[in-house]
C-alpha positions as CSV (number, residue, x, y, z in Angstrom):
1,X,-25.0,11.0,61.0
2,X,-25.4,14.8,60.5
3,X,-25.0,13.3,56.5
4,X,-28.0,11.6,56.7
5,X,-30.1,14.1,58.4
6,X,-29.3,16.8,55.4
7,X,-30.0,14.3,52.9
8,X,-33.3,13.3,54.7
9,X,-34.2,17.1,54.8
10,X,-33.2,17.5,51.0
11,X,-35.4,14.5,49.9
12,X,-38.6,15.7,52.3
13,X,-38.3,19.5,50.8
14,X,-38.0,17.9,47.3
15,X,-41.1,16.0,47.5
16,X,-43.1,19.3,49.4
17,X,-41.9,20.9,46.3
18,X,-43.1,18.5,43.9
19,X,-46.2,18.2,45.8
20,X,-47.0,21.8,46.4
21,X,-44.4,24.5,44.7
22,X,-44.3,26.4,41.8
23,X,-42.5,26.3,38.7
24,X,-39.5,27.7,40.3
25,X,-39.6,25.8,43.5
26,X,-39.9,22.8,41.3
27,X,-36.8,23.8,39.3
28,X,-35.0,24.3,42.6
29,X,-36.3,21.1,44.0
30,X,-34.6,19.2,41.3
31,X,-31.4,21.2,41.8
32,X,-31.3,20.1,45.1
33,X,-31.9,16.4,44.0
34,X,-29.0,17.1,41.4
35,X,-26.7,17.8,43.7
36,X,-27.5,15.8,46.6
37,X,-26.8,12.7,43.8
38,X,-23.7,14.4,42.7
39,X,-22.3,14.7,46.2
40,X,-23.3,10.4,47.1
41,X,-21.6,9.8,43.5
42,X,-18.2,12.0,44.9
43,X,-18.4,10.2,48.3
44,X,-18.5,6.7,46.4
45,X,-15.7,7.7,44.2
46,X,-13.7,8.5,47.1
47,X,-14.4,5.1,49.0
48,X,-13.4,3.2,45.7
49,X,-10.1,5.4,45.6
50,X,-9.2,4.4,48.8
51,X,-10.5,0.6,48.9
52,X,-9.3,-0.2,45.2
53,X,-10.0,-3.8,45.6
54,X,-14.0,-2.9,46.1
55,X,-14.8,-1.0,43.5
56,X,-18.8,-0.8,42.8
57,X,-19.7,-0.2,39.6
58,X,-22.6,1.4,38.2
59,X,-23.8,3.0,34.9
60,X,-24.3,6.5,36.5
61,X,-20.2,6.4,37.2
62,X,-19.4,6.0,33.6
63,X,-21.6,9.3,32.9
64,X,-20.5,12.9,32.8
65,X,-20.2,14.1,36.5
C-alpha cells in the first residue's frame, strides 16, 4: 500500500508542476513521471517472470527500457 501512496504523491506533484512550475520544475516533473513508469514497467516484468503462463503484453514492453 505504501506503493500506491508514493505513486499517488508522484502523480499529484507532477500535475502541480505542470499546472504551476517553471521550466525546470516541469523538466523534473516529467522525470518523476519517467521513472515512476519505468519502475510499474520493472514490477510487471517481474510478475511475468514469475507467472510465465500470464504474460501481458504491451507495446511499451517491446521498447527500449
Amino acid at each position: 500500500m505504501i506503493d500506491v501512496v508514493q505513486d499517488i504523491e508522484v502523480l499529484e506533484n507532477a500535475l502541480i508542476c505542470f499546472e504551476e512550475g517553471a521550466s525546470d520544475e516541469k523538466r523534473m516533473a516529467i522525470s518523476s513521471l519517467e521513472n515512476l513508469l519505468q519502475r510499474k514497467k520493472n514490477v510487471l516484468r517481474e510478475f511475468e517472470s514469475q507467472a510465465p503462463g500470464y504474460q501481458f503484453e504491451m507495446e511499451f514492453m517491446y521498447e527500449s527500457v
